[in-house]
Wavefront OBJ file of the C-alpha trace (Angstrom):
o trace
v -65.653 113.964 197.615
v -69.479 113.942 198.306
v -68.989 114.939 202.058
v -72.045 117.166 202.742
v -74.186 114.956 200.465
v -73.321 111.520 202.229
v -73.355 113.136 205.637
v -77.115 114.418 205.262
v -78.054 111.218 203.230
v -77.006 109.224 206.460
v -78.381 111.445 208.652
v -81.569 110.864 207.140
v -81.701 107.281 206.877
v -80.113 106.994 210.776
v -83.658 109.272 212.014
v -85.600 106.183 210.055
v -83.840 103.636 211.847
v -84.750 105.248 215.106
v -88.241 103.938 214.521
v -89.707 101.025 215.493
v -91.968 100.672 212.837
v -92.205 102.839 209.563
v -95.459 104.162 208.915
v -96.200 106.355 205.681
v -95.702 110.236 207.753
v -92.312 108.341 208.754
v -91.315 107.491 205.094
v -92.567 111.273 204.056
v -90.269 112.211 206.343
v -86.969 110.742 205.395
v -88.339 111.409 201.332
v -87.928 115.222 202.681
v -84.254 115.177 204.176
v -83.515 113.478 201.037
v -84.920 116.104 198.644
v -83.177 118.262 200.926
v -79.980 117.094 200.972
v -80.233 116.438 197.685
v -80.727 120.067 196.260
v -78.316 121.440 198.918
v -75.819 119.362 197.180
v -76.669 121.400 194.085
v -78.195 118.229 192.038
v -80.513 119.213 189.380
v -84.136 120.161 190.614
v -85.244 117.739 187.565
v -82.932 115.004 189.002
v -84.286 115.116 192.178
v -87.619 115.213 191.560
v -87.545 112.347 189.413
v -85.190 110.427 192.212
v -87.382 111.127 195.123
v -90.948 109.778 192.989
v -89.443 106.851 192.718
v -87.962 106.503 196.016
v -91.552 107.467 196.997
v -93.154 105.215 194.961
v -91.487 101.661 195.832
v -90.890 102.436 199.762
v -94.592 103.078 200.117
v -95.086 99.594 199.216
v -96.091 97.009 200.988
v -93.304 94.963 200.866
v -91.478 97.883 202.677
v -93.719 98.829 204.978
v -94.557 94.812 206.518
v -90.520 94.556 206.114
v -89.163 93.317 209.193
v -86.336 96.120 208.437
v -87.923 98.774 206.455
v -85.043 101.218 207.333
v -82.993 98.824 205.683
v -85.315 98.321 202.281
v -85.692 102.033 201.647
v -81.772 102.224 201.909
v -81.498 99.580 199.503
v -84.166 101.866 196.860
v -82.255 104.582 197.441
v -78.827 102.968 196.587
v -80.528 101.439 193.196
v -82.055 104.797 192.269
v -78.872 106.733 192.772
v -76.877 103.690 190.720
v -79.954 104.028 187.775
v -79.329 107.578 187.597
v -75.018 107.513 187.640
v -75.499 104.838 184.748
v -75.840 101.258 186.149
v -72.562 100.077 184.661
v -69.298 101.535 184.210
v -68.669 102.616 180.554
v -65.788 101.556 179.432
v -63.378 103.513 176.929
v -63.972 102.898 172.963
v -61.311 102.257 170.675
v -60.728 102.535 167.033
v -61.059 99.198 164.663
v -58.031 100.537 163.253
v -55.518 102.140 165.578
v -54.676 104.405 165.943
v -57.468 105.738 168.473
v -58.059 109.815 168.470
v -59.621 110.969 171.559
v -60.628 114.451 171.707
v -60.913 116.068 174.850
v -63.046 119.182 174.873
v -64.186 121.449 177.624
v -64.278 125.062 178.594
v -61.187 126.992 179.521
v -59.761 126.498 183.349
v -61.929 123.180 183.136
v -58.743 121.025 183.511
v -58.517 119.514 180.041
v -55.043 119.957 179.765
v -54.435 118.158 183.290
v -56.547 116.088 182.591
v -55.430 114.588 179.079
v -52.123 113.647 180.545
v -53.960 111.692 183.528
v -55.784 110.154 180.857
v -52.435 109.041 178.701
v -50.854 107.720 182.061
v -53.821 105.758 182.398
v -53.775 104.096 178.846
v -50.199 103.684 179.392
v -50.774 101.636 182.922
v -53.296 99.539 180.615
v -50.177 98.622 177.983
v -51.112 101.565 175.594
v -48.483 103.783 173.811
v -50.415 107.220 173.959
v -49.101 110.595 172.750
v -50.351 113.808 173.276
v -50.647 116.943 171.070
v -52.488 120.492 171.622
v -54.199 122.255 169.090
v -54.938 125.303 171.085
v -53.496 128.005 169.098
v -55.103 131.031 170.835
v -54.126 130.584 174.205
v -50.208 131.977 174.567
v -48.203 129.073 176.216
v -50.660 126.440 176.025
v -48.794 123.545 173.683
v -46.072 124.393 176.411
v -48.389 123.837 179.604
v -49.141 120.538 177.570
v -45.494 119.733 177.287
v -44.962 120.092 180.801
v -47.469 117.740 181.856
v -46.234 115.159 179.131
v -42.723 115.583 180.696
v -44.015 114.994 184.304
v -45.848 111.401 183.519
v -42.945 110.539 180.425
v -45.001 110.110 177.625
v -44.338 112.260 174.552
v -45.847 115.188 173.157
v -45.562 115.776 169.397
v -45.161 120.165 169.351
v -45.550 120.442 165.163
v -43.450 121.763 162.363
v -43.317 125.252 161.617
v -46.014 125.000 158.913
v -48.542 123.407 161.285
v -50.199 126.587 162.393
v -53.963 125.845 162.370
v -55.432 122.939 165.123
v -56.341 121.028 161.961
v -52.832 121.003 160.814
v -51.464 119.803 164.486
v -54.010 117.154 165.148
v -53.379 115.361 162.050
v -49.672 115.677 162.182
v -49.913 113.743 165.541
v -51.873 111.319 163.957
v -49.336 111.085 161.082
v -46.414 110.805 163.844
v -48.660 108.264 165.717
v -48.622 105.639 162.804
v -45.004 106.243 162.113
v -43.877 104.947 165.529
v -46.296 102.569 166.805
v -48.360 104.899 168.680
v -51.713 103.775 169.317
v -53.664 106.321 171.372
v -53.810 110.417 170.222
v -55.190 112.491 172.903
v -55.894 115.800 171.550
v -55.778 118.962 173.727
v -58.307 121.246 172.156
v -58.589 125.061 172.799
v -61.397 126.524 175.284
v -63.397 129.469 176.167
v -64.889 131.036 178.977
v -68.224 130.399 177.223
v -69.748 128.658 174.023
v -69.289 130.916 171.300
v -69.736 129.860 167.312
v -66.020 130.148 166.476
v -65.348 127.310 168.850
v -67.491 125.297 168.252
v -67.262 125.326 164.461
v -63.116 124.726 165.649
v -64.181 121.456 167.183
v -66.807 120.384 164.584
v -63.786 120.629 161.678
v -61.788 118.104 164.218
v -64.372 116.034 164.593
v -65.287 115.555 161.151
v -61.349 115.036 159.594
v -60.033 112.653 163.129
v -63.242 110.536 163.116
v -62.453 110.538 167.242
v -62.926 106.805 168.880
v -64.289 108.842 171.583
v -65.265 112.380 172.885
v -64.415 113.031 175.931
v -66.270 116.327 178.000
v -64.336 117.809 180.743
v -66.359 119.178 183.455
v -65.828 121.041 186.647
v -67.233 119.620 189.543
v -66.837 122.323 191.569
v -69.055 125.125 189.298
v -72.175 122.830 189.865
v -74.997 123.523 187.583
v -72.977 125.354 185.138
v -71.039 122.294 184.379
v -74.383 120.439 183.921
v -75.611 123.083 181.284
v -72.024 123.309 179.760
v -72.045 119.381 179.195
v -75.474 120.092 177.705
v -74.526 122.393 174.769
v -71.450 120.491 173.849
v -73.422 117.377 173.416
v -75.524 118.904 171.225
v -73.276 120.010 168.603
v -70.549 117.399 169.183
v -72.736 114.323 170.425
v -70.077 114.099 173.506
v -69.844 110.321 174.274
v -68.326 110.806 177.877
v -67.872 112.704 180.324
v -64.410 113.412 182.768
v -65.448 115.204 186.119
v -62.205 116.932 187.440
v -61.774 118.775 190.886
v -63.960 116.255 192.388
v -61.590 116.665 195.491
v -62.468 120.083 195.937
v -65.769 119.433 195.501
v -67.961 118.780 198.651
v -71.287 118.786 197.323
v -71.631 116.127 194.201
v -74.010 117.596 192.326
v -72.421 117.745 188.998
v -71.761 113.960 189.521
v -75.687 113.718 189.712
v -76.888 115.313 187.151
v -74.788 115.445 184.046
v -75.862 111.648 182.982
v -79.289 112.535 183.935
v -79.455 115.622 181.589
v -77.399 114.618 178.788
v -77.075 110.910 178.713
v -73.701 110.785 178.590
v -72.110 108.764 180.523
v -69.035 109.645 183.219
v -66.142 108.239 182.623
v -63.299 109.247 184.722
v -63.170 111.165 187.831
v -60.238 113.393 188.364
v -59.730 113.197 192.274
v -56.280 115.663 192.904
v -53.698 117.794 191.434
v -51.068 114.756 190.853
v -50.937 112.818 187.184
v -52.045 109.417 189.546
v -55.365 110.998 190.906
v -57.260 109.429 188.280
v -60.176 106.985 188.815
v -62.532 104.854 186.520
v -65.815 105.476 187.387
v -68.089 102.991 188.660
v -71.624 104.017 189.309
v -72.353 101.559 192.376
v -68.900 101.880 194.168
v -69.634 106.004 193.729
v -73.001 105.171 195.406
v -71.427 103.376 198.011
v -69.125 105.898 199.042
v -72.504 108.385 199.367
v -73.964 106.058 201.778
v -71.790 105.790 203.870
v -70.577 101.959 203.042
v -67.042 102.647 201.568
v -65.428 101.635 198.618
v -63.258 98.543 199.346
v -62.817 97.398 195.553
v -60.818 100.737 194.520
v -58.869 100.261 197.914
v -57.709 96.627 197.343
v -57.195 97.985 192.960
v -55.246 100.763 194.209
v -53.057 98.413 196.496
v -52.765 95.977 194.032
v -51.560 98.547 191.556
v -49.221 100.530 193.935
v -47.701 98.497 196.392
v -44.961 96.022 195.420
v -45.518 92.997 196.265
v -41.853 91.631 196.356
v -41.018 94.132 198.797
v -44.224 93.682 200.928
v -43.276 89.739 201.149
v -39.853 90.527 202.177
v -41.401 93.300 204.989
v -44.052 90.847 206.040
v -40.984 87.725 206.317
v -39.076 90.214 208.572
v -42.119 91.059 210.522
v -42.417 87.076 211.618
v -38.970 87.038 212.211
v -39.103 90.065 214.785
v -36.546 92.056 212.708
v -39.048 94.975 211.789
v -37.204 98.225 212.369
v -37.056 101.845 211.318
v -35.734 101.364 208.007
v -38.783 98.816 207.365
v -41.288 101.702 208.977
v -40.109 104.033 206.826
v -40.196 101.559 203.601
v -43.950 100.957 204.653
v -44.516 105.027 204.811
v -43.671 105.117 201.614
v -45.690 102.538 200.310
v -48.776 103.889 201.896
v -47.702 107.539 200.244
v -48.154 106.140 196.963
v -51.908 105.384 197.906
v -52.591 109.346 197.862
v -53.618 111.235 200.989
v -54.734 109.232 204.127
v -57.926 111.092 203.792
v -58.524 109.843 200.631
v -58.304 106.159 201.762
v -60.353 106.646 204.818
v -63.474 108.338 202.675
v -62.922 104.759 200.964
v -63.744 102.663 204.274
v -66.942 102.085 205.393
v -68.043 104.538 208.005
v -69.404 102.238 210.397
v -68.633 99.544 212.628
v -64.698 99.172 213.309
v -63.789 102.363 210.905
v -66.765 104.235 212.365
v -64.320 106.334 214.468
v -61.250 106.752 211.645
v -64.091 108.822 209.742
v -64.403 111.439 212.336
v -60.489 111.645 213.137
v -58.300 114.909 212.196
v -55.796 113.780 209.668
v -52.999 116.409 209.286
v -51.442 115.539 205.428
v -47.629 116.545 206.316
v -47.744 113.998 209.783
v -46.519 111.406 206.722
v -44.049 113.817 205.263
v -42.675 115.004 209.241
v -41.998 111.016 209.885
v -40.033 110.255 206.939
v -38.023 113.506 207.417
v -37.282 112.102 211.380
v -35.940 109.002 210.087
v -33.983 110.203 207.210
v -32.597 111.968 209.944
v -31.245 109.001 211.255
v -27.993 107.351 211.313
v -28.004 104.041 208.946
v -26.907 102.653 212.808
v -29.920 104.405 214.506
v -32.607 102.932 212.081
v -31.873 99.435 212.538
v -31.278 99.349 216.678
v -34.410 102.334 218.231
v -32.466 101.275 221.475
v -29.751 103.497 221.387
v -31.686 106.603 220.821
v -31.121 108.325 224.004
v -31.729 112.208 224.781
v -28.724 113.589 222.526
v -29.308 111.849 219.516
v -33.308 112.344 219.950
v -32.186 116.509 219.549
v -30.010 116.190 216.922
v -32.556 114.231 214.828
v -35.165 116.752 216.091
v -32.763 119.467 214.698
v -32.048 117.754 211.391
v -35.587 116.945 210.723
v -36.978 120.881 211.651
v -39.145 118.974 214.395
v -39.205 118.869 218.168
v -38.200 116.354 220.597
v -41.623 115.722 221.600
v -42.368 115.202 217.861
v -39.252 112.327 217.420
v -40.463 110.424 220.778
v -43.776 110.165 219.887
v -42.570 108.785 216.300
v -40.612 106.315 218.634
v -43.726 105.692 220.551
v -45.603 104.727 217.358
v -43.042 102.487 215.946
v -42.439 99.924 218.973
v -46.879 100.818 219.054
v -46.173 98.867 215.241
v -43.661 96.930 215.967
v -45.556 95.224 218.957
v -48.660 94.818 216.922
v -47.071 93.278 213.763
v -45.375 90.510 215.945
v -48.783 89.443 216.363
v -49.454 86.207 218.864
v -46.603 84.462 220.620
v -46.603 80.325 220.823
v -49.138 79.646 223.747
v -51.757 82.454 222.008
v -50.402 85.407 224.727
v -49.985 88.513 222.271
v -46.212 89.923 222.528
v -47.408 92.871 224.326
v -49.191 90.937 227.119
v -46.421 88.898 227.228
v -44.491 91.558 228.614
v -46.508 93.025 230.928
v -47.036 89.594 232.867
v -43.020 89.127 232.696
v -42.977 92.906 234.377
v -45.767 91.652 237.220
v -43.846 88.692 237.870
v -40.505 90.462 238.138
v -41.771 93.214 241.061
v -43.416 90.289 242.592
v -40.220 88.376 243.157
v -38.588 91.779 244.399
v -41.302 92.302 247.566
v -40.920 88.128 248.376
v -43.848 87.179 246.851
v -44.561 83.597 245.031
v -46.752 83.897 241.892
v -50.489 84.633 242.154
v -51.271 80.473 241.754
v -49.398 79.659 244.701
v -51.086 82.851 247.287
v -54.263 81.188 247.877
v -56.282 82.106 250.900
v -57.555 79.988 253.183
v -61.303 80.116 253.984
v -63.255 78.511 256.892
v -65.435 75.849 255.344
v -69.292 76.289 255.074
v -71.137 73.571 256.258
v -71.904 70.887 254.001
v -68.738 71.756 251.893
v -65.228 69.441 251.482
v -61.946 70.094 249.369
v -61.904 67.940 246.476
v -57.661 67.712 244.707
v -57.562 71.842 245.631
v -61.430 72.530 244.506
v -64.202 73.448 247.032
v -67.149 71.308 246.587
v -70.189 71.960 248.394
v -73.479 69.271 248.963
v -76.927 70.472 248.216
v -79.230 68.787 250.704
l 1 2 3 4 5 6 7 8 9 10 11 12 13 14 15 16 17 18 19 20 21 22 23 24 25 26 27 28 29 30 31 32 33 34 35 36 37 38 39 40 41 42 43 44 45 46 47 48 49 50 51 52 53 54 55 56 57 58 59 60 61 62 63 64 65 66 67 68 69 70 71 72 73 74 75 76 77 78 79 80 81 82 83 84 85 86 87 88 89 90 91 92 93 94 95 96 97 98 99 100 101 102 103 104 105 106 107 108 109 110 111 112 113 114 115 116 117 118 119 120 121 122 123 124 125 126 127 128 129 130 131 132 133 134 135 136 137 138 139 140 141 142 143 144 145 146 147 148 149 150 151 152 153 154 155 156 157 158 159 160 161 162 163 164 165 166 167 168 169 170 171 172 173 174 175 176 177 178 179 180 181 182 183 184 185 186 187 188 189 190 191 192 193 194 195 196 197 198 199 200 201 202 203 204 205 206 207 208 209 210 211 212 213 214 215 216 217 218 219 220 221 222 223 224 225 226 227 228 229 230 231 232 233 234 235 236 237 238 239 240 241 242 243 244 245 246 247 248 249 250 251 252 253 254 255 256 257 258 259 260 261 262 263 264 265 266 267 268 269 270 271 272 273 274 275 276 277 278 279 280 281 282 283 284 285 286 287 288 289 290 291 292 293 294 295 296 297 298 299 300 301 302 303 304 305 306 307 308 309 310 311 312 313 314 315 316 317 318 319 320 321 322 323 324 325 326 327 328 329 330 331 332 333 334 335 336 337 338 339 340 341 342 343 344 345 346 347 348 349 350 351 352 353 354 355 356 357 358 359 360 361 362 363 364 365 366 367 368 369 370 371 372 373 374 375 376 377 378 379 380 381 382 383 384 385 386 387 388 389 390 391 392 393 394 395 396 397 398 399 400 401 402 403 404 405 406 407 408 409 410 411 412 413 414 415 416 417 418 419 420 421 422 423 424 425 426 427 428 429 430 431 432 433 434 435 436 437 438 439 440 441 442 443 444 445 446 447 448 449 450 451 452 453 454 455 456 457 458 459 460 461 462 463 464 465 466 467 468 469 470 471 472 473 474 475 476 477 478 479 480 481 482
C-alpha cells in the first residue's frame, strides 16, 4: 500500500537532509520531488496543488529556515498537510437512535461491494454487533448467491427473501423486518451496480434511501482505477449525499492516489480500507497512522491492535513460561507460526514498521509468502516424537519429512537451523549476564583447550622483561613517572 508514493516522498526529504543548511532554491527543490511524486502517484492535480502551496508557504518561513533542523520541520508540514487533507480524525461509524441500523453500501459494479459488506459485518460483529446481510441486486444473475457465500465464509446470516420479494425495495425492507424479529441490530444492504452512472440506478438507490432512512452511506471505491474512483465518489455524493467512503484493493494498489483525493474532492470522509482478498483484511482508517506509513515512520498502533486482537494471550503466556523454562520445541515453533499467520502476510506487518533505524534493513528484504506455509507443512511432517526432541533428526528421518512435506532436505535443515537460531535467542541471558549462545561457545574453547594441554587463557600469562622504573604490584604492572 502506498509503495511508490512513500518511496519518492522519502527520497525527497533524504536529498534535504543532505544539506547543511536549507536555503529557499533548496526548499524549491524538495517542493518539486514532492509535486512530483505526488502526481505520479495519480493524486488529484487540484490536491496537489493546494498541498504543495501550503507546504510552500509555512517551510519558507522563518521559523524553518533559522531551524536548527529544517529537514526535520518541513517533514513535520508535510505530515500535517497530508493528515488535513485525509481528514484529521478518524470518522467513526453512525448508528441509528433506534436500532436497527441500515447501512447501504453503494458502488459501481466489480468495485468490491459485495466483499466488502461482509468485511464490514465481521467487523460490527468483532465490536459485539449482530449484523445481517441482504442483496437487493436483482439484475445481476447469481449475485444474492455471491452474497450468500461470503455470509457463509465469516458465519453471519444472510436473509435471501420470500418468493414475492422481487423488487430491491421489497428485499431491503424484508431484512429490516427479519432484523427486528430476531434481535438483529445492523442491516448491511448489498445494492446492485453498473459499469457507469446511468439514471435507472441511481433513481434504484434514491427509492432505498428514502424508505430505509440508512444510519450511514457507505461508497465503495477502487483504489486501484485512480482518478476514476475519485470522479465516481463524486457523482454518487451528489445524488445520494454519500457519508463515507470504503477504499478496497488498497493492496494492489501501489500508488495511493485515490486515498488522496476522494476526501479532498468530495468531503467525504474514508472510512475503511479494504487491504486483501480474506474477510479479516479490513482496517479502520486513521488519517495520521495512514500518513505515517507514507513517510516512512510505520504504523505501530495497528501492529500492537492487530496483536491484541489476534493472538491469544493464554496461549502466548503458556509459550513464553516454556520459553524460561528451556522447554521451547517444534510443536511450540509451529504454535507461534500460526499465531503470526493470523496477523496477515509478513509483508503486510513489515510495511507497518518504521523503515529506519533497527527495521531499516527488514524493509528492503525479499519475503516469499508460502516460506510460512513450507514450515508448517515440514513440521506437520513430523512425528509427535520428532517435534518435541530436534535431536534425533538424523539424515533418514530429515528425507522422509522432506518427502512428506514436498520439500528438500536442504529446505528441512535450514528449518532446523532456524529453530535452535529461535530457540537460542528466546532463552535469552543466563545467571552471570553470558547469553546462552556465548555460553556455549566459551564451553567449546575451553574444551579443545584442555585436549592440546593447555590451562585457561587467565592462567597463560607471558612474562615480560621489566621497563625501567616499573614494579609488579599483587599481578599488576605499575610503572613510576619521574
Amino acid at each position: 500500500m502506498f509503495d511508490n508514493l512513500s518511496e519518492k516522498l522519502q527520497r525527497a526529504f533524504k536529498n534535504l537532509r543532505g544539506q547543511g543548511k536549507l536555503s529557499e532554491e533548496n526548499i524549491q527543490e524538495g517542493l518539486k520531488q514532492i509535486r512530483l511524486a505526488l502526481l505520479e502517484a495519480d493524486v488529484n492535480f487540484r490536491v496537489v496543488k493546494q498541498l504543495v502551496a501550503n507546504i510552500g508557504r509555512k517551510a519558507l518561513g522563518q521559523e524553518v529556515l533559522t531551524a536548527l533542523s529544517p529537514a526535520e520541520q518541513i517533514l513535520r508540514i508535510v505530515r500535517d498537510e497530508l493528515v488535513r487533507i485525509l481528514g484529521s480524525h478518524q470518522a467513526k461509524l453512525r448508528r441509528a437512535s433506534i436500532p436497527p441500523s441500515v447501512y447501504l453500501v453503494v458502488g459501481l459494479q466489480g468495485s468490491g461491494k459485495t466483499t466488502s459488506a461482509g468485511k464490514l459485518a465481521l467487523w460490527l460483529s468483532k465490536q459485539g454487533r449482530k449484523p445481517l446481510l441482504v442483496s437487493v441486486d436483482v439484475h445481476r444473475p447469481a449475485a444474492r448467491d455471491q452474497l450468500a457465500i461470503v455470509a457463509g465464509q465469516i458465519s453471519q446470516p444472510v436473509y435471501r427473501g420470500a418468493e414475492r420479494e422481487t423488487t430491491p425495495l421489497q428485499l431491503a425492507v424484508g431484512a429490516l423486518r427479519e432484523a427486528r424479529q430476531t434481535g438483529r441490530d445492523a442491516v448491511l444492504v448489498d445494492t446492485a451496480g453498473r459499469l457507469h452512472l446511468d439514471q435507472q440506478l441511481m433513481d434504484e438507490l434514491e427509492q432505498l434511501k428514502a424508505e430505509l432512512s440508512p444510519a450511514e452511506i457507505l461508497f465503495v471505491a477502487d483504489a486501484m482505477t485512480g482518478q476514476d474512483a475519485v470522479k465516481s465518489a463524486a457523482e454518487f455524493h451528489s445524488r445520494l449525499d454519500v457519508s463515507g467512503v470504503i477504499l478496497s484493493k488498497m493492496d494492489g494498489d501501489a500508488r495511493g492516489g485515490a486515498a488522496l483525493s476522494i476526501r479532498h474532492v468530495t468531503g467525504c470522509p474514508i472510512k475503511f480500507l479494504g487491504v486483501g482478498e480474506k474477510p479479516k483484511a479490513f482496517e479502520v482508517f486513521h488519517p495520521e497512522r495512514i500518513v505515517s506509513r507514507l513517510l516512512g515512520m510505520g504504523d505501530m498502533l495497528t501492529l500492537i491492535e492487530k496483536v491484541e486482537q489476534e493472538i491469544d494471550q493464554k496461549q502466548a503466556r503458556e509459550m513464553q513460561d516454556r520459553m524460561l523454562a528451556n522447554q521451547f520445541t517444534l510443536e511450540d515453533f509451529r504454535k507461534q507460526l500460526r499465531q503470526v499467520k493470523k496477523l496477515g502476510s509478513l509483508q503486510s506487518l513489515i510495511d507497518m514498521l518504521p523503515s529506519a533505524g533497527p527495521f531499516k534493513q527488514l524493509q528492503a528484504a525479499d519475503i516469499d509468502p508460502k516460506q510460512l506455509v513450507r514450515t508448517e507443512a515440514i513440521i506437520n511432517s513430523m512425528t509427535a516424537k520428532e517435534r518435541a526432541n530436534s535431536d534425533i533428526l538424523n539424515g533418514s528421518r530429515r528425507r522422509r519429512i522432506a518427502t512428506g512435506s514436498g520439500t528438500t532436505v536442504q529446505q528441512v535443515n535450514q528449518l532446523l537451523k532456524q529453530y535452535r537460531q529461535a530457540r537460542e535467542m528466546v532463552r535469552g541471558v543466563l545467571p552471570g549476564g553470558v547469553p546462552a549462545g556465548r555460553m556455549a561457545t566459551r564451553r567449546r574453547k575451553r574444551s579443545r583447550r584442555r585436549k592440546r594441554g593447555r590451562g585457561p587463557r587467565s592462567h597463560r600469562r607471558r612474562s615480560r622483561p621489566a621497563r625501567p622504573g616499573s614494579m609488579d604490584i599483587g599481578g599488576c604492572r605499575a610503572t613510576s613517572v619521574a
